[in-house]
Backbone bond lengths (Angstrom), bond angles and torsions (degrees), N, CA, C in turn:
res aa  C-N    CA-C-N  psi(-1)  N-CA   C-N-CA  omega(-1)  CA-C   N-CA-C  phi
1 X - - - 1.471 - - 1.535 109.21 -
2 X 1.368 99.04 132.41 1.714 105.37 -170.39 1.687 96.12 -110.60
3 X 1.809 99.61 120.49 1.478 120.54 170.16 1.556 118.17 -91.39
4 X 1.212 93.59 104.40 1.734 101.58 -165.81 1.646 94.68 -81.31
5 X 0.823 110.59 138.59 1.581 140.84 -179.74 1.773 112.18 -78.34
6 X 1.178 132.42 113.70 1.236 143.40 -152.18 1.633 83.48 -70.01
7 X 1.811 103.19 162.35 1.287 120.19 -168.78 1.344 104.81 -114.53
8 X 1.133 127.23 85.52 1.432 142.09 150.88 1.643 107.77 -1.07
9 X 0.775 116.36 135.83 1.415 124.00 179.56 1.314 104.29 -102.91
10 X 1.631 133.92 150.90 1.011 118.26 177.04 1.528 87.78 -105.17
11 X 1.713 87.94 161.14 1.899 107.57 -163.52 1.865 85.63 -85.52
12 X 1.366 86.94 134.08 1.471 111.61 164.54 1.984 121.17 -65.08
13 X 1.205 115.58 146.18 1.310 95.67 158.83 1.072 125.05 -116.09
14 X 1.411 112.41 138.21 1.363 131.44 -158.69 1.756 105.56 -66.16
15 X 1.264 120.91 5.67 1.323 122.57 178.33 1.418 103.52 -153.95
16 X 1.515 109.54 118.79 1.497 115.63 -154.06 1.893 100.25 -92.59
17 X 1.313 95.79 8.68 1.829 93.99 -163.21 1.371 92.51 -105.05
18 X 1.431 131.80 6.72 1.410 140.02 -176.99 1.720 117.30 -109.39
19 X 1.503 101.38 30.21 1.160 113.44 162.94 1.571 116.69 -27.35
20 X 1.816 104.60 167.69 1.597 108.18 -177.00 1.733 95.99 -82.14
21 X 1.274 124.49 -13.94 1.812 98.34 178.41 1.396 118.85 -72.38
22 X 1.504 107.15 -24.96 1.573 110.33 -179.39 1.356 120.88 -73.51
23 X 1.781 116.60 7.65 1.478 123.52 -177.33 1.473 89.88 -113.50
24 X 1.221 123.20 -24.91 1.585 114.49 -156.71 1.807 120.73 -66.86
25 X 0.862 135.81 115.03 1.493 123.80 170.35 1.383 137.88 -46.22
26 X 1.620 116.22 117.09 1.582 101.91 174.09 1.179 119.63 -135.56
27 X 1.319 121.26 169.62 1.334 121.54 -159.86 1.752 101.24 -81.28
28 X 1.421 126.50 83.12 1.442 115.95 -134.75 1.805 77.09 -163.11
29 X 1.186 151.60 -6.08 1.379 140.58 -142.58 1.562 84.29 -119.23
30 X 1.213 104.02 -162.48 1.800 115.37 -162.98 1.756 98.75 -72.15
31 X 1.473 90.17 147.43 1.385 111.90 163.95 1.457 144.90 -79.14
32 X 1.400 115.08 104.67 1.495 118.80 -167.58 1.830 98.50 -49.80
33 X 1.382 107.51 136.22 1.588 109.59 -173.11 2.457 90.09 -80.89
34 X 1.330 79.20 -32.14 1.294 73.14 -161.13 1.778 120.97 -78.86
35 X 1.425 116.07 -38.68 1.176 128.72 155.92 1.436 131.20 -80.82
36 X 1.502 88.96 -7.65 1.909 87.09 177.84 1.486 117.96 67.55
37 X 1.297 126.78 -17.98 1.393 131.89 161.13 1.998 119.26 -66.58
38 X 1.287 96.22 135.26 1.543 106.16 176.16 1.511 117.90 -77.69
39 X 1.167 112.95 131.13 1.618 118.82 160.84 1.656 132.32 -24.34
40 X 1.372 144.79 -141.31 1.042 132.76 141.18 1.691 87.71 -110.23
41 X 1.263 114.10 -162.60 1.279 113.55 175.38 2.082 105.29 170.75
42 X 1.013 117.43 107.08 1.784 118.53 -178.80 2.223 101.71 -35.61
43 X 1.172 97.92 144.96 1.786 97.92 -177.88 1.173 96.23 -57.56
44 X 1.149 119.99 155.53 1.898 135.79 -162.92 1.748 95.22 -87.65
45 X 0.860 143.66 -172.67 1.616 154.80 -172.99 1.985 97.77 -100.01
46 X 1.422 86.91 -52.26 1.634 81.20 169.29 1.436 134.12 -69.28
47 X 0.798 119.12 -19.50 1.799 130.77 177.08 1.539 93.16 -78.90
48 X 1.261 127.64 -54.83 1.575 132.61 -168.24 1.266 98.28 -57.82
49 X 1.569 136.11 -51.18 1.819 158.36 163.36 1.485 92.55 -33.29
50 X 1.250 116.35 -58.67 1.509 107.06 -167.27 0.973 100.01 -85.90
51 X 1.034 153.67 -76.53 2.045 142.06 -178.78 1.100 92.87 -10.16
52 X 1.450 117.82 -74.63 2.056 120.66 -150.77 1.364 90.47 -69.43
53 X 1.403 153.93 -14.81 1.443 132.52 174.14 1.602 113.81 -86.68
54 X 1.189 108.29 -19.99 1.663 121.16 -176.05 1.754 97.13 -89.00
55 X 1.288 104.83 -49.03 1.606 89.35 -174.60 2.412 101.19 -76.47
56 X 1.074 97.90 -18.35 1.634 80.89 -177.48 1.324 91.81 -83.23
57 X 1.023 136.57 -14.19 1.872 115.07 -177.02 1.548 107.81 -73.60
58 X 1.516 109.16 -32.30 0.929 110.94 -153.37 2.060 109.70 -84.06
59 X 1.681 106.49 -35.30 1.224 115.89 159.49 1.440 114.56 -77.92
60 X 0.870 140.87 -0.05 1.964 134.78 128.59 0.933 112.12 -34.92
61 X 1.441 107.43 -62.94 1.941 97.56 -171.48 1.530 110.94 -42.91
62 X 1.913 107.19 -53.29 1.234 108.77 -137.90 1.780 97.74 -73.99
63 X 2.033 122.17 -22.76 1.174 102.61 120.28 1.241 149.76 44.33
64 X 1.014 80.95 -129.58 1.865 112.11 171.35 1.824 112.88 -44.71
65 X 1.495 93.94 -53.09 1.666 93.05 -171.96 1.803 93.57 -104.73
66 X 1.420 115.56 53.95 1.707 135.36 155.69 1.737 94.08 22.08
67 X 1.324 106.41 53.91 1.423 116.84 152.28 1.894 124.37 -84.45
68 X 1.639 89.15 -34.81 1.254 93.80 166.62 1.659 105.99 -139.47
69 X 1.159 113.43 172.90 1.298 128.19 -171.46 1.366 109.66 -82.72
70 X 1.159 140.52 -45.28 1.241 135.53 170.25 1.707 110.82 -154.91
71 X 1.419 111.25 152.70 1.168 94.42 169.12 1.601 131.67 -113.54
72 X 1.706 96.11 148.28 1.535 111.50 -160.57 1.728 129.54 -61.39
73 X 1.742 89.83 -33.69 1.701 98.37 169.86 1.344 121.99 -48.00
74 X 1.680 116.52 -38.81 1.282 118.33 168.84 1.501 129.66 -30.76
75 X 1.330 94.98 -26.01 1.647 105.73 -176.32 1.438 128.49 -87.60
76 X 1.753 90.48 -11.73 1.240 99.00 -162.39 1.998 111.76 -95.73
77 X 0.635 157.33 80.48 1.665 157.54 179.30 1.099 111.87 -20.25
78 X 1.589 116.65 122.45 1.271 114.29 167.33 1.364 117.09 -67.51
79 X 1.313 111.60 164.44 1.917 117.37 -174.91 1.555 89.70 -88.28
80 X 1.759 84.64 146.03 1.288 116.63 -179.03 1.675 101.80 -66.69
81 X 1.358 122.00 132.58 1.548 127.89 -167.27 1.764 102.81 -105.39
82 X 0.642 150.92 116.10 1.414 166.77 147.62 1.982 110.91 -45.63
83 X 1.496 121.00 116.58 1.682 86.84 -170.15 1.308 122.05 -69.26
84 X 1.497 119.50 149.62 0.970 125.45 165.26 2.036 134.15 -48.30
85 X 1.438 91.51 106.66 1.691 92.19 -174.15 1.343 100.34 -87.18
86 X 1.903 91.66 145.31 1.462 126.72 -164.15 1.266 94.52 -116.94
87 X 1.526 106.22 113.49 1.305 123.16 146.16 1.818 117.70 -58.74
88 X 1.235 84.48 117.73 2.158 89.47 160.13 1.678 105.17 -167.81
89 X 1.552 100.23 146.32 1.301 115.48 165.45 1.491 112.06 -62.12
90 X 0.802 101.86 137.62 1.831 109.21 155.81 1.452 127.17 -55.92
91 X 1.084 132.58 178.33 1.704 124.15 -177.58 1.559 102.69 -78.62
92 X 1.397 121.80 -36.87 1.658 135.20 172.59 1.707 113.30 -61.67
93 X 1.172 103.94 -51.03 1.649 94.88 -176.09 1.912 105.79 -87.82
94 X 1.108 120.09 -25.33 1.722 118.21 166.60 1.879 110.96 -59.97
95 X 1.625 102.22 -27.87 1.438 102.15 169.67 1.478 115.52 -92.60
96 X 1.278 117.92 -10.92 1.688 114.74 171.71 1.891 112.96 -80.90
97 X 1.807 100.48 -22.58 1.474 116.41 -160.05 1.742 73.09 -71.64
98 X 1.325 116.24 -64.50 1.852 117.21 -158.63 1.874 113.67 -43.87
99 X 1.509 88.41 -34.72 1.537 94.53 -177.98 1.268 110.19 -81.88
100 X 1.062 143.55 -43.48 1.777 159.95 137.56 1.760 101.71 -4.41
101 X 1.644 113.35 -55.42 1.480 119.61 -168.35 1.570 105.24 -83.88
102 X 1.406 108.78 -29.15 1.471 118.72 -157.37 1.444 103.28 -44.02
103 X 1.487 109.77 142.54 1.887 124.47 170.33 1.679 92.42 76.33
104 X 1.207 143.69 0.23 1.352 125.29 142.19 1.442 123.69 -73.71
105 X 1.849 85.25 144.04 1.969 74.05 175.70 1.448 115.60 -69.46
106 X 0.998 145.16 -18.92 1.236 130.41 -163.12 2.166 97.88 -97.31
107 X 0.910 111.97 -13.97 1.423 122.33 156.47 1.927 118.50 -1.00
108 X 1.372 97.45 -73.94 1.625 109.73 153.39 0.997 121.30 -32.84
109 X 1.253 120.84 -71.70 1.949 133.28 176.60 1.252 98.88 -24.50
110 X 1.499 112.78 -75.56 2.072 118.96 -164.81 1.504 104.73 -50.99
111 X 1.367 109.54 -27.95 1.659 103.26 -153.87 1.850 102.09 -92.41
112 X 1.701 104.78 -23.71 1.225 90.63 173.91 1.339 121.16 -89.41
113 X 1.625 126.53 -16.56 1.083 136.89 151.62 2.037 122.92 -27.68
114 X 1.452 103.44 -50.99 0.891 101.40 176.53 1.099 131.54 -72.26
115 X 1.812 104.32 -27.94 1.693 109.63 -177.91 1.750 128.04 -111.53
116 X 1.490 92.65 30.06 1.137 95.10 179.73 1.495 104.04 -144.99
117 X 1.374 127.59 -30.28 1.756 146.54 147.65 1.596 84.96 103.95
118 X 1.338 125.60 27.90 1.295 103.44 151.46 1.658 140.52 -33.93
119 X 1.192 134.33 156.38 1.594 109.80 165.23 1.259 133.24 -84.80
120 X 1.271 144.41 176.76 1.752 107.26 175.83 1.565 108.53 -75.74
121 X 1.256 128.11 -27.53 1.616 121.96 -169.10 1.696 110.31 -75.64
122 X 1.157 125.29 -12.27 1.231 151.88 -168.98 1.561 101.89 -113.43
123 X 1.584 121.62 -4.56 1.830 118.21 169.76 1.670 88.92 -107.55
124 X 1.545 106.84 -37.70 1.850 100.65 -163.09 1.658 101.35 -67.51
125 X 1.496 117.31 -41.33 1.367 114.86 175.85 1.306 136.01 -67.64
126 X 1.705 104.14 1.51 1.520 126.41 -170.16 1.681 99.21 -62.26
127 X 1.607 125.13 159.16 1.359 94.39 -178.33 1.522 66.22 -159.62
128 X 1.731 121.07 163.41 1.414 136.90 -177.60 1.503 116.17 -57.95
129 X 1.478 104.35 -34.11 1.784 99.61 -174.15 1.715 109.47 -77.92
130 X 1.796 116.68 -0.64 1.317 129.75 172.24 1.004 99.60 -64.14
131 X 1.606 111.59 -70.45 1.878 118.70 -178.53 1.378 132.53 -42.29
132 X 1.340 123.49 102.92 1.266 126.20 -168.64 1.947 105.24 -105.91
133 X 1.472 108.81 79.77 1.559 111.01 -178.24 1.664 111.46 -45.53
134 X 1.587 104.95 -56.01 1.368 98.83 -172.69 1.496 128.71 -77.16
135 X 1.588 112.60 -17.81 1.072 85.71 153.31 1.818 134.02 -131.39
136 X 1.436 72.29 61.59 2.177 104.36 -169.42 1.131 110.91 32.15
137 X 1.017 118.69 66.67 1.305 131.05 160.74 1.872 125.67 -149.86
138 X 1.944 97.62 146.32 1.534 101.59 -173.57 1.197 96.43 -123.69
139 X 1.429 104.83 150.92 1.735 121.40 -169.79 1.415 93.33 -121.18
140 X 1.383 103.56 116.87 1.198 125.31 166.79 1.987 118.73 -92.47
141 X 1.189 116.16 97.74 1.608 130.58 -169.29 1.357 127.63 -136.41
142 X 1.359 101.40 15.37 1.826 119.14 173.62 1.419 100.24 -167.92
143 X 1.595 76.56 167.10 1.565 92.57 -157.14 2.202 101.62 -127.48
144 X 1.084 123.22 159.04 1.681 103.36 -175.24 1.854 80.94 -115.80
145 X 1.027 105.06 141.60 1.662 113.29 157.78 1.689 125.42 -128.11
146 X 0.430 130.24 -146.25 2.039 138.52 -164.26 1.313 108.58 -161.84
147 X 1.179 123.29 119.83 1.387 110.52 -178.76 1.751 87.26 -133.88
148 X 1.320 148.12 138.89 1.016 145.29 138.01 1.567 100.34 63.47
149 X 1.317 112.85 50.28 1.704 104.11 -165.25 1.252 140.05 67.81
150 X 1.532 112.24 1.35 1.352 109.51 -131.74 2.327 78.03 -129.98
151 X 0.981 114.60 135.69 1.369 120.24 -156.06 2.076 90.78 -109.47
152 X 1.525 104.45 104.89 1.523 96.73 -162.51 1.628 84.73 -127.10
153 X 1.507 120.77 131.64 1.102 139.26 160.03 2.065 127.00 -48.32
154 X 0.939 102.08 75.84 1.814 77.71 166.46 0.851 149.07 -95.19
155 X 1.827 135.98 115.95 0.984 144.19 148.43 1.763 132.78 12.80
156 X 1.292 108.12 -75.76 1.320 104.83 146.39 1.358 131.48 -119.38
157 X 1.941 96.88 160.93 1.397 94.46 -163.43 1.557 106.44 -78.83
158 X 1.262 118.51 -152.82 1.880 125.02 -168.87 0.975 108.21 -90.20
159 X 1.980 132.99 -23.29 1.264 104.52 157.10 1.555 103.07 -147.08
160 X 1.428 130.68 160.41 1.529 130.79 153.76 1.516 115.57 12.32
161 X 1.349 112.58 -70.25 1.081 130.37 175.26 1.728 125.96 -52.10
162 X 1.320 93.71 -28.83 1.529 92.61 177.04 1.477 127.16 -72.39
163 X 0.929 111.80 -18.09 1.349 134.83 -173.34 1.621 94.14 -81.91
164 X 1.545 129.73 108.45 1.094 147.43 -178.50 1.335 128.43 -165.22
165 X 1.547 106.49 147.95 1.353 97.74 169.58 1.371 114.39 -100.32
166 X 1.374 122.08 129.14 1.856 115.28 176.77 1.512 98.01 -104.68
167 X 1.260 94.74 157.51 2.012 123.56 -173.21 1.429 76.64 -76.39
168 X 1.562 104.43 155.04 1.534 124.62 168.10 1.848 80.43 -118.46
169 X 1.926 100.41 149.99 1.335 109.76 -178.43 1.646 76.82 -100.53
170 X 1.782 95.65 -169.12 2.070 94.64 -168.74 1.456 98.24 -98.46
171 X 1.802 123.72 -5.99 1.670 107.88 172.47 1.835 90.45 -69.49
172 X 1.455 130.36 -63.87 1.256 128.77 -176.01 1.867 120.47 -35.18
173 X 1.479 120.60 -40.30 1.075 138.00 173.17 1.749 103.39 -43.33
174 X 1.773 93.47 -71.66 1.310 112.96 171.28 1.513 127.13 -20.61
175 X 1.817 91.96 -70.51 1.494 96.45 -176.89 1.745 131.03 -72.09
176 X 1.593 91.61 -0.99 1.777 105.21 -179.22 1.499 101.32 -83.07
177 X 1.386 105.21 -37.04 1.901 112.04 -166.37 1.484 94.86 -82.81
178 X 1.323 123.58 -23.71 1.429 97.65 166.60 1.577 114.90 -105.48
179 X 1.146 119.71 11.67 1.822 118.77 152.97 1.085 96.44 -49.15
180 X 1.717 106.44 -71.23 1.357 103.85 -142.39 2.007 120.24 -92.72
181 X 1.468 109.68 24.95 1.293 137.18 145.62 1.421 103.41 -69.47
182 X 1.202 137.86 -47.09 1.493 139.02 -135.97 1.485 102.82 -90.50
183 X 1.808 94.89 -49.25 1.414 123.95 -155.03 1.933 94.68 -78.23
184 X 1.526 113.01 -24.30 1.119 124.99 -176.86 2.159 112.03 -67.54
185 X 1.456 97.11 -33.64 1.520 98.92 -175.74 1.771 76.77 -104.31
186 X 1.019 161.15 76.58 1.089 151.46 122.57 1.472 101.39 -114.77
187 X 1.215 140.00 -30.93 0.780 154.64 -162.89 1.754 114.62 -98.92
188 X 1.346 126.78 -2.12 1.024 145.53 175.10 1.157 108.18 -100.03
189 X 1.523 111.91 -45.05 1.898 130.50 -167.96 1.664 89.15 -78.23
190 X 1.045 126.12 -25.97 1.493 114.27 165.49 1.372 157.91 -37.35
191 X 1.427 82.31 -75.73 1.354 128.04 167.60 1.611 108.88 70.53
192 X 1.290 90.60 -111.60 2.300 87.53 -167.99 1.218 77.28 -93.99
193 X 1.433 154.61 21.67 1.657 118.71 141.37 1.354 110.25 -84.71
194 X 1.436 129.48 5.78 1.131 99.85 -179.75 1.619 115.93 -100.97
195 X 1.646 129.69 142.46 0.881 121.63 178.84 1.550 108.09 -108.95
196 X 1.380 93.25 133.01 1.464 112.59 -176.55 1.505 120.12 -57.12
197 X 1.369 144.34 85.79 1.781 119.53 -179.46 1.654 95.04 -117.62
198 X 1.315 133.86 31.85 0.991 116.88 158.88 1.645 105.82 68.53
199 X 1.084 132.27 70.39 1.336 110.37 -175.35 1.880 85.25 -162.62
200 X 1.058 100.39 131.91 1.714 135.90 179.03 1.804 100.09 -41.63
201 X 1.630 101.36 -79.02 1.072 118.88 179.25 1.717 109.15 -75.06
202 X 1.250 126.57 138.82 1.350 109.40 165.49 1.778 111.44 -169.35
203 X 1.216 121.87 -174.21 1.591 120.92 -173.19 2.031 96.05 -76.54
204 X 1.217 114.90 179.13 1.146 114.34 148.06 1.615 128.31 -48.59
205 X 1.381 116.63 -40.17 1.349 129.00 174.16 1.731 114.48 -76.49
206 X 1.025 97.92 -6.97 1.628 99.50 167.62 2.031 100.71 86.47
207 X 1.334 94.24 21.94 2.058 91.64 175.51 1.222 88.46 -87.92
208 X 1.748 119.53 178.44 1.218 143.13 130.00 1.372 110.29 -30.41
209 X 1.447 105.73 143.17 1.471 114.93 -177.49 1.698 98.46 -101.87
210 X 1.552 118.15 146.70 1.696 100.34 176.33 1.916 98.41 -105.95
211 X 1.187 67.85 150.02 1.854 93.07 -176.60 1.600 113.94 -29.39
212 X 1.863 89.79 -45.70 2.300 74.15 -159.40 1.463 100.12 -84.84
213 X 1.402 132.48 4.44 1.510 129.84 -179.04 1.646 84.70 -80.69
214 X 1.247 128.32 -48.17 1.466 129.83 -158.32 2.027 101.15 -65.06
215 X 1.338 96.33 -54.35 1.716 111.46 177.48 1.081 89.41 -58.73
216 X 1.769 166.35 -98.31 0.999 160.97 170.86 1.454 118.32 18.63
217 X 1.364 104.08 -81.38 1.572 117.84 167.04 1.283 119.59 -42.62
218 X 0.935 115.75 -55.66 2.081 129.87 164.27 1.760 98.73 -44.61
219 X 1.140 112.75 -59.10 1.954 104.61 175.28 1.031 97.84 -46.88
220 X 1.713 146.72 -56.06 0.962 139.30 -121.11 1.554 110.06 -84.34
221 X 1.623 91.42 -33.23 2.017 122.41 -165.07 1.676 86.58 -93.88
222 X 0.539 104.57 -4.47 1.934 114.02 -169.14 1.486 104.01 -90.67
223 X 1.461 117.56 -75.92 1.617 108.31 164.37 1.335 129.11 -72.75
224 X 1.412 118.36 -15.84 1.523 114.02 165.82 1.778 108.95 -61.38
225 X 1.000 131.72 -11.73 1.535 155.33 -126.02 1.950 92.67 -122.01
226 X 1.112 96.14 -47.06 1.577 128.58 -163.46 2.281 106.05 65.80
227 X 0.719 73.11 52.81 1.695 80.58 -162.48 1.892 108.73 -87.72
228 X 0.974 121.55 161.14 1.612 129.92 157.67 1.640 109.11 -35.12
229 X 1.381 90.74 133.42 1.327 105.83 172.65 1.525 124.18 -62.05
230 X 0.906 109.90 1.19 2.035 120.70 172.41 1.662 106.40 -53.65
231 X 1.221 93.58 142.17 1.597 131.19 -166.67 1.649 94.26 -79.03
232 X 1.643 107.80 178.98 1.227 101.19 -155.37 1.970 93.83 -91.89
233 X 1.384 127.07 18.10 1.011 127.72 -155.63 1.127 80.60 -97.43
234 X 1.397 128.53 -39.12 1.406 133.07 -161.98 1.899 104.03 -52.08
235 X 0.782 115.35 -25.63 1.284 114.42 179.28 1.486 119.88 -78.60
236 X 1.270 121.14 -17.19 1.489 124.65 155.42 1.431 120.41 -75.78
237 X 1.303 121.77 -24.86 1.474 143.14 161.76 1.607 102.90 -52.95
238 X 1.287 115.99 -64.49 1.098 131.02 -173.86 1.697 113.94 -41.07
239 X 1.161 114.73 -75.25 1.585 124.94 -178.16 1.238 114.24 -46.09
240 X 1.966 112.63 -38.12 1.568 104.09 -154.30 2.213 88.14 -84.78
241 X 1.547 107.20 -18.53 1.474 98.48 175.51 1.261 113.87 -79.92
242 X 1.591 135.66 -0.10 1.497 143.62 -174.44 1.407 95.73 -99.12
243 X 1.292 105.81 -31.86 1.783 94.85 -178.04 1.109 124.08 -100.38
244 X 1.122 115.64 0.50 1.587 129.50 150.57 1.406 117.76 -94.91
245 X 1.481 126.00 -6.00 1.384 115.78 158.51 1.545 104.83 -86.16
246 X 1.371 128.55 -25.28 1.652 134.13 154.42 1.049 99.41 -49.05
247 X 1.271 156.49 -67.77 1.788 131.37 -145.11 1.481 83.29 125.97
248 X 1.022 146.15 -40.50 1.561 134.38 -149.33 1.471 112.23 -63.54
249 X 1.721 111.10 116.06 1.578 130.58 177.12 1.682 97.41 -23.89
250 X 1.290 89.84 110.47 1.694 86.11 153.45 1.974 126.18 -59.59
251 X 0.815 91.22 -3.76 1.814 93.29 169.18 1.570 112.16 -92.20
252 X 1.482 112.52 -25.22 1.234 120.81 -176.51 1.988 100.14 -82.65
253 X 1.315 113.00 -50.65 1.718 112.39 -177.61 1.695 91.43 -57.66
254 X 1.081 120.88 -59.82 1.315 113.91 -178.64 1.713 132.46 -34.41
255 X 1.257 97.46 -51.32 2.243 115.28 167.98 1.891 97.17 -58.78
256 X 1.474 107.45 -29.19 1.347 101.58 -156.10 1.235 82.53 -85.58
257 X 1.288 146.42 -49.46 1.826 139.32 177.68 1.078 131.45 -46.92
258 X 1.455 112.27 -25.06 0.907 133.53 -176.01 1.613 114.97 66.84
259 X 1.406 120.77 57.67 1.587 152.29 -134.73 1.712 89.92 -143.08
260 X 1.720 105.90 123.65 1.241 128.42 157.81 1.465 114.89 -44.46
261 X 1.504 99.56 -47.59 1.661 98.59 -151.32 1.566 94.17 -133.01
262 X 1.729 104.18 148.21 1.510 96.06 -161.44 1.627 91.03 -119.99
263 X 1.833 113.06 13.80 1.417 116.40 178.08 1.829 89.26 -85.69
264 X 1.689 113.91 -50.87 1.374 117.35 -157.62 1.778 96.64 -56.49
265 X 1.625 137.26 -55.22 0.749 117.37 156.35 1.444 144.73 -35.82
266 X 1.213 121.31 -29.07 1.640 104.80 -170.14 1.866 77.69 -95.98
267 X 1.043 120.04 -34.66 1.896 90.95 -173.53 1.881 92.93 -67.97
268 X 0.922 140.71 -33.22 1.469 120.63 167.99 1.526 133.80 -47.97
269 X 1.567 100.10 -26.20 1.535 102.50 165.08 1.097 101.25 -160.53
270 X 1.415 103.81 85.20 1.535 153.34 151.51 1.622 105.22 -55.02
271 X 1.626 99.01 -57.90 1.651 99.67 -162.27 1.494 102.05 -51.94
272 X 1.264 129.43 -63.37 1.376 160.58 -175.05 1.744 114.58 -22.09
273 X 1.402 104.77 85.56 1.602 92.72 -168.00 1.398 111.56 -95.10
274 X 1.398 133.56 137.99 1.244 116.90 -169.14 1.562 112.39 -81.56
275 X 1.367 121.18 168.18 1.760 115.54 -146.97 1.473 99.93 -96.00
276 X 1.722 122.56 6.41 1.279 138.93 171.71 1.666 99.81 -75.01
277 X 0.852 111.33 -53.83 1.523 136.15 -149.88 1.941 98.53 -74.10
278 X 2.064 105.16 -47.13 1.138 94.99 170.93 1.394 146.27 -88.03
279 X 1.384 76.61 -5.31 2.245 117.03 -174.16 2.048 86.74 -62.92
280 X 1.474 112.00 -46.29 1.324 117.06 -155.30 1.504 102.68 -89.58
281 X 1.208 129.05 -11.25 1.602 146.40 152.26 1.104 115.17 -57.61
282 X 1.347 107.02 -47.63 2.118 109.38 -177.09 0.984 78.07 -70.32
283 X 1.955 142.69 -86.49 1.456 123.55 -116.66 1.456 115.49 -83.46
284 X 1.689 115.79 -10.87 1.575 120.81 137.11 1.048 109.75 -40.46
285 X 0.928 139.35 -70.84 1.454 144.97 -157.74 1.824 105.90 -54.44
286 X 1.327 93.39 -60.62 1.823 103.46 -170.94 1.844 95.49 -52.48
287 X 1.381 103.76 -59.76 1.566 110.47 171.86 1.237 131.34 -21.16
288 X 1.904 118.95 -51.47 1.316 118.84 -153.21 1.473 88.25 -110.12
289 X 1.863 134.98 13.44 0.885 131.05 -170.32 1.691 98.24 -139.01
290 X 1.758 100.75 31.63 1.843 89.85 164.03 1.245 103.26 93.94
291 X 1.798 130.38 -42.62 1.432 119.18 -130.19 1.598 91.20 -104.38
């Protein structure tokens, strides 16, 4: 007689939003400045948020066309999200970063980064017939990506929205008309190595520049700087919180991001009070206290 051995149940978890991806490790944690390689790091709450919204859209359908009986994600809880912290320089250390870069050629790059919140694949794909001097304005309509090493141009950007023209202010004006002075005797010192692609930013030889040599250089102006450890994204962070400490319509920083939604932005920099707003806080203040 065979004594079958009771079947263990496996233990439930008492919190269904603590799925196995939110334990799993990915190469997703902080960035070596020096190797450019990522840490390990557990999947973020938001990446887990986006899976469970991509896989419940997707069992809706099946839903809808009574493939299945109901769907199961429903059951499952999204992870609790923590807000997202925004790296940005201040108006003082974005002016120590300029002086830090100053007399490099790529100098321009950081400075328009900051004042316009371009992205970097969207500065490397920038190209001269974008730049419109006279009537100050840059058209942003490609994007640079990495695929397998391999430095491939795109056509369009990631959403509707990206596709814009942003105002150049006249320091930004400035620093394009003297790129492309610079880029002009680089381009002489060349000669038939250089290949022409029209592009703002570029190698000595006139290629596309790739991103992590560019992020690199930014470390470099970054600790000479003595500044926060923020990535080179931080500099798109930067402008849209300078132009909301300016007064500038959050619908307007938003067109300039090239951002769907100009609610998701202002709850993104929420913290960010503009210096109108706090100037008029003190003299309440002095006011209801006599002064």
């Amino acid at each position: 007689m065979t004594i079958r051995q009771p079947i263990k149940k496996r233990r439930e978890n008492s919190d269904p939003s603590q799925a196995d991806m939110s334990r799993k490790q990915t190469g997703r944690g902080k960035k070596d400045p020096e190797t450019g390689k990522r840490e390990s790091a557990p999947t973020s709450p938001r990446r887990v948020s986006y899976a469970r919204a991509v896989l419940r859209a997707a069992l809706h359908e099946a839903v809808r066309l009574r493939l299945i009986p109901s769907n199961p994600v429903e059951l499952v809880r999204a992870p609790k999200q923590a807000p997202k912290q925004i790296d940005a320089f201040t108006l003082q250390e974005a002016q120590a970063l300029d002086r830090a870069a100053q007399g490099h050629r790529l100098a321009a790059l950081m400075r328009v980064a900051s004042r316009t919140g371009l992205r970097l694949g969207e500065l490397l794909a920038l190209t001269w017939a974008d730049v419109d001097f006279e009537g100050g304005t840059t058209l942003v309509r490609r994007n640079l990506v990495e695929v397998e090493g391999r430095r491939i141009i795109q056509d369009a950007p990631k959403t509707e929205k990206g596709r814009r023209a942003v105002a150049m202010t006249a320091t930004v004006a400035a620093d394009l008309k003297a790129q492309k002075a610079r880029q002009a005797a680089e381009r002489l010192k060349a000669g038939a190595a250089w290949q022409d692609g029209g592009y703002v930013f570029c190698t000595h030889a006139g290629k596309p520049l790739a991103a992590r040599n560019v992020e690199r250089l930014f470390y470099t102006f970054r600790g000479g700087a003595e500044l926060p450890e923020y990535g080179f994204h931080s500099l798109r962070h930067t402008y849209a919180t300078l132009a909301k400490r300016a007064g500038v319509d959050i619908a307007e920083i938003a067109d300039a991001l090239g951002r769907e939604s100009p609610a998701f932005t202002a709850k993104t920099y929420a913290h960010v009070v503009p210096e109108g707003r706090r100037e008029a806080a003190e003299r309440f203040e002095a006011f209801t206290r006599g002064r």
